[in-house]
C-alpha positions in Angstrom: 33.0 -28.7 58.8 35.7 -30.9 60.6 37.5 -29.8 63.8 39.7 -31.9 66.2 41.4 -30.9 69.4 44.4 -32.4 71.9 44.2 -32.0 75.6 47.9 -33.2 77.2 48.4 -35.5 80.1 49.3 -33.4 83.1 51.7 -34.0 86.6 50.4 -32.5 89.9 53.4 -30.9 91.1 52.8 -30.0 95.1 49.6 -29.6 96.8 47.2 -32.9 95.6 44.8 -34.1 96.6 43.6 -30.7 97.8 42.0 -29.4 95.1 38.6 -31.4 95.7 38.7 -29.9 99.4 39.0 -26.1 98.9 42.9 -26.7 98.9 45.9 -25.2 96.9 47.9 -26.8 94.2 50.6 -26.7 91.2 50.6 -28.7 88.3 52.2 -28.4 85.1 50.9 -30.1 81.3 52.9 -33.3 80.5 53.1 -33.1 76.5 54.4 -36.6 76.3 50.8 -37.9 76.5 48.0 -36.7 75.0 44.5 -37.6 73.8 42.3 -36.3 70.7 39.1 -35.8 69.5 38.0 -35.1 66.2 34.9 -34.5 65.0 33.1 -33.6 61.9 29.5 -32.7 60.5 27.5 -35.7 59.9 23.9 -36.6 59.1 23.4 -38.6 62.3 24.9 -38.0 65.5 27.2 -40.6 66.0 30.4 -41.3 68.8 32.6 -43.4 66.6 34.2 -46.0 69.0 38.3 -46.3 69.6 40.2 -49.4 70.2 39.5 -48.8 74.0 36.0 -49.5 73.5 36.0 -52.9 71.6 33.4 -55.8 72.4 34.8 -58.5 69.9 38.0 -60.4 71.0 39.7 -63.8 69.5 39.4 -65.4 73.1 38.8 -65.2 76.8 42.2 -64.3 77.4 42.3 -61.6 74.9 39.1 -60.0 76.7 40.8 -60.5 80.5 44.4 -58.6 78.8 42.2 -55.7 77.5 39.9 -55.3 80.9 43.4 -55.3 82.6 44.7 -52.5 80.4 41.8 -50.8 80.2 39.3 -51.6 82.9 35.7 -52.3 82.0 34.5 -48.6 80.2 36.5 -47.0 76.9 36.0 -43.5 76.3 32.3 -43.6 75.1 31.0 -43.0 78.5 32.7 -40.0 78.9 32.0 -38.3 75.4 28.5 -39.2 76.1 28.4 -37.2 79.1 30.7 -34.7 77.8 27.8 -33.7 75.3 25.2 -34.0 77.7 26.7 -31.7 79.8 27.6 -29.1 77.0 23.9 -29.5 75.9 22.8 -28.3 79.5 25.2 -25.3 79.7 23.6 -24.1 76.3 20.0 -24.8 77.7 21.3 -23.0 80.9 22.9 -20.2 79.4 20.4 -19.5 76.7 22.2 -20.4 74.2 20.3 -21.9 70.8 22.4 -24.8 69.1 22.2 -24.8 65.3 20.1 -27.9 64.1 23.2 -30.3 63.1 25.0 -33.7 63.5 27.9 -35.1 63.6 30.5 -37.9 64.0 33.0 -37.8 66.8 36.6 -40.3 67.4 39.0 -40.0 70.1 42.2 -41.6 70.2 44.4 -41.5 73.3 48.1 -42.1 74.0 48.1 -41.5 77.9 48.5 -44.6 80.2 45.4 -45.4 82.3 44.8 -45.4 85.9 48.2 -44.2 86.6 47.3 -41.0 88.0 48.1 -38.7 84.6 44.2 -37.4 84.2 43.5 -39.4 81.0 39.8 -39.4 81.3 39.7 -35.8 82.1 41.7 -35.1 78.9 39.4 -36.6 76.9 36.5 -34.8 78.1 38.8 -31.3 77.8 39.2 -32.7 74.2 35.8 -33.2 73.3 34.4 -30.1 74.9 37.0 -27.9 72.8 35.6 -29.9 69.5 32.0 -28.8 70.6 32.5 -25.3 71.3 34.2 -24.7 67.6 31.5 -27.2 66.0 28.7 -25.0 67.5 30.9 -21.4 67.8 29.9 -21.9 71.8 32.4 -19.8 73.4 32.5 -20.8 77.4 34.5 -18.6 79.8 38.4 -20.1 80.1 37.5 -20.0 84.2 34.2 -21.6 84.2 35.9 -24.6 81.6 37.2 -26.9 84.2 33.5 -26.7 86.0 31.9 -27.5 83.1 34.8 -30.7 82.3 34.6 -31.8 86.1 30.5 -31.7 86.5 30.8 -34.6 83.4 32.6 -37.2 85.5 30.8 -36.0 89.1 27.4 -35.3 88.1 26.9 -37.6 85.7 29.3 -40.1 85.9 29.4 -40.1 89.9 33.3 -40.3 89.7 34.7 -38.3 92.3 37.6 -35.6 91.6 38.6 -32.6 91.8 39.0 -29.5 89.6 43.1 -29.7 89.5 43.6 -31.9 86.3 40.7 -30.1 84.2 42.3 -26.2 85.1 45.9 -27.2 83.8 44.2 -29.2 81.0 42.2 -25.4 80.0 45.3 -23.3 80.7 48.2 -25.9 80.0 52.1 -24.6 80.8 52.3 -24.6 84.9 49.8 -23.1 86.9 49.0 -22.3 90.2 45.3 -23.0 91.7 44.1 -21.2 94.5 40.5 -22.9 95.6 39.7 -21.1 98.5 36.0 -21.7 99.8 35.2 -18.1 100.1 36.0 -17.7 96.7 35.1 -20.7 94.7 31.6 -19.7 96.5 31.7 -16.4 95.5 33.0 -16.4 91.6 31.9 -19.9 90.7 35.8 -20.5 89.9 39.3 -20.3 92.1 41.9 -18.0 91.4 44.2 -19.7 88.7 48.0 -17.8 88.6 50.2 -19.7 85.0 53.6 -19.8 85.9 56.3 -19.7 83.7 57.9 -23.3 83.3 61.4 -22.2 82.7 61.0 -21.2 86.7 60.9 -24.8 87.2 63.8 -27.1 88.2 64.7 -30.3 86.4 61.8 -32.7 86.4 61.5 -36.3 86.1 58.2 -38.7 85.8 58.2 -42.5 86.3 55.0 -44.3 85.8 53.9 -48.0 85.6 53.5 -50.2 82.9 51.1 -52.6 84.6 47.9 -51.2 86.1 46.9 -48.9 89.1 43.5 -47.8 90.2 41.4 -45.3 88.9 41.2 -42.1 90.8 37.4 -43.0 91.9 38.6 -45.9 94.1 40.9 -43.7 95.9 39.3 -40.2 96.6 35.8 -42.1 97.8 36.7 -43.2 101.6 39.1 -40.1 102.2 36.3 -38.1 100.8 33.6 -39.5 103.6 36.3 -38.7 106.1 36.5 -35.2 105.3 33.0 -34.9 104.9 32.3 -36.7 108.4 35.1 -33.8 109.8 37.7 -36.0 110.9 40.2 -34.0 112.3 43.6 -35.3 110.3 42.2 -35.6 107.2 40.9 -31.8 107.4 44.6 -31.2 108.7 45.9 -33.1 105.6 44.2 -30.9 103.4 45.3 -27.5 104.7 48.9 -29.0 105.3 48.5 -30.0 101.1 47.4 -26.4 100.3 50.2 -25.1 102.5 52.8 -26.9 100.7 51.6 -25.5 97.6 51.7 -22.2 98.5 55.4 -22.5 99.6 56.5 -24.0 96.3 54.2 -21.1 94.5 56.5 -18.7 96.3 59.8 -20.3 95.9 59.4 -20.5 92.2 57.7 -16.7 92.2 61.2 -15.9 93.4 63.4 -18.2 91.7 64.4 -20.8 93.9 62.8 -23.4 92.0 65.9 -25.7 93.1 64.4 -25.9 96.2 61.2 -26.9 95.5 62.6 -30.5 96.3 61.7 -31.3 100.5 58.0 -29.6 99.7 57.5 -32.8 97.6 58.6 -35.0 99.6 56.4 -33.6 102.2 53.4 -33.9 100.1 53.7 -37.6 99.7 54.6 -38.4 103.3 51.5 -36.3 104.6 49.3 -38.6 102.2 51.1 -42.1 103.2 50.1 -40.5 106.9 46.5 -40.7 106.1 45.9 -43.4 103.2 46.5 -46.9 103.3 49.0 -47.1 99.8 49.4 -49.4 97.1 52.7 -50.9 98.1 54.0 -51.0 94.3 53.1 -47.2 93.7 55.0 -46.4 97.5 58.2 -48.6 96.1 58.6 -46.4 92.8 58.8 -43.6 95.6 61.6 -45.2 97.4 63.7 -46.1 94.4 63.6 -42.6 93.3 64.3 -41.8 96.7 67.4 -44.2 97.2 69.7 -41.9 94.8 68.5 -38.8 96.6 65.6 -37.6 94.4 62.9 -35.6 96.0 59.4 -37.1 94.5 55.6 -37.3 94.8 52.8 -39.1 93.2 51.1 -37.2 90.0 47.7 -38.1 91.2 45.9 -41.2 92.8 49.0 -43.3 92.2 50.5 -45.3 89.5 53.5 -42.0 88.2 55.8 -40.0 90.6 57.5 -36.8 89.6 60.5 -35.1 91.1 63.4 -33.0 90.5 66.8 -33.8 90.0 69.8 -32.1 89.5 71.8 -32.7 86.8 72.2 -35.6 83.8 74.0 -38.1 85.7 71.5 -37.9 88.2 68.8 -38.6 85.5 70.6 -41.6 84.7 71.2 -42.8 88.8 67.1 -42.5 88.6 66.8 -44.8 85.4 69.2 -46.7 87.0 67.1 -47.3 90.1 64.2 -48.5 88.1 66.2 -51.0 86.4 63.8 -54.5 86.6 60.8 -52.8 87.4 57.9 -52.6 85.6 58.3 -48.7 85.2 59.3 -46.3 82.6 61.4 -42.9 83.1 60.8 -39.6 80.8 61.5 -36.5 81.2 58.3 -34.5 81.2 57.2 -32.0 78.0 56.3 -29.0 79.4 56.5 -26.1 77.1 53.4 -24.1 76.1 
């Protein structure tokens, strides 16, 4: 038996970094990107490694590109832990595994570290390969605990559940995850939207290297934790954002969704201490009038624009940086 599965980048649209702190968001599937596992029934178990996970290089040089590109772990790691943690739902849910092996590859076209949920993919990937292999059928809800518990309980990578729900549900959707509620159902209350309620959309992202997500949710994370009184503000401000966007496209005004981003990233530049290359893609795509936010922890933006010429006044205004421009893939 063979099987192989595709989890798509994705874009938060309004509302991150909220999601880890019982916040509100909207994000939609960026189809561009996407990484894939395939797997098939083997006499050992064995995680097949991808280019990301090389150890052999011609030269020092060649070993310093390929850490810059793509840091110090491949996807190994998280497969490993993707399996582990399937293996303990089953054990936790009663569920008997049938006694057989196999072989498992990835392969993954979405940048790293720029803020596009890459790691999260892959484990969406690989955790849709397991349930065919073994005919495990996990509730679409409970998914994205299942995908997020691989990089925070056993990976000790902090994040939130916003990239793993859009990666489950894919299209645009709308998470609610309300304290009350996550505490009560296990899950938040997740609303798909349809796309074509959306405005125009554009994503620029960089071609050299950001930061993984870890390095920039762990101080904000002790801050909320510790209470401090703007960051807790941020959050509900981030939620609240989302929530007006929800609304706006619910009625369809999606054209003007626009100032709500542009909120969202100037409450975070109010609390975080920003890379000043990811804050400059910002003000390019501001300087020709186009409302934008960062996807994630930083390294892609996404806004709205109005028309085709003022796609090509963005493009325009990353002219001699080291970014790229696309319009994102949304369609289920």
């Amino acid at each position: 038996m063979a099987c192989e599965a595709t989890a798509y980048a994705r874009a938060g649209l309004v509302g991150n970094p909220s999601d880890g702190y019982f916040g509100k968001t909207i994000s939609i599937s960026v189809r561009n990107f996407a990484a894939k596992a395939s797997l098939y029934e083997s006499a050992e178990l064995e995680i097949v490694p991808s280019f990301r996970d090389r150890s052999r290089y011609p030269s020092v040089r060649d070993l310093v590109e390929d850490v810059k590109a793509h840091g110090y772990y491949g996807g190994i790691r998280l497969m490993k832990a993707a399996i582990r943690r399937f293996v303990d739902y089953c054990d936790g849910h009663g569920i008997t595994l049938p006694d057989k092996n196999f072989s498992i590859r990835y392969r993954s076209t979405i940048p790293r570290h720029l803020g596009l949920a890459g790691s999260s993919a892959l484990v969406t990937a690989t955790l849709r390969c397991l349930m065919e292999f073994y005919k495990v059928e996990i509730p679409k809800p409970i998914q994205p605990n299942v995908i997020l518990s691989v990089e925070n309980q056993e990976l000790k990578i902090a994040a939130g559940l916003q990239d793993r729900v859009i990666q489950v549900y894919e299209g645009c959707v709308f998470m609610n995850f309300d304290k009350a509620l996550m505490q009560s159902r296990g899950c938040g209350d997740y609303e798909k939207l349809d796309p074509g309620l959306l405005p125009k959309l554009f994503i620029a992202y960089r071609t050299d290297l950001a930061e993984g997500s870890e390095t920039f949710h762990n101080t904000i994370r002790d801050r909320w934790l510790a209470g401090e009184p703007e960051v807790v503000r941020a959050m509900e401000d981030f939620a609240g954002y989302a929530q007006s966007v929800r609304d706006l496209l619910r009625d369809g005004r999606g054209h003007e969704i626009g100032p709500w981003l542009n909120k969202n990233f100037d409450r975070r530049k109010s609390i975080y201490n920003l890379d000043p290359k990811n804050v400059e893609m910002i003000e390019r795509a501001r300087s020709v009038g186009a409302p934008c936010k960062f996807t994630g922890s930083g390294g892609a933006i996404i806004g709205t624009y109005d028309d085709e010429a003022m796609f090509q006044r963005i493009e325009g205004a990353f002219e001699g940086s080291r970014a790229e421009v696309i319009k994102p893939i949304i369609t289920e």
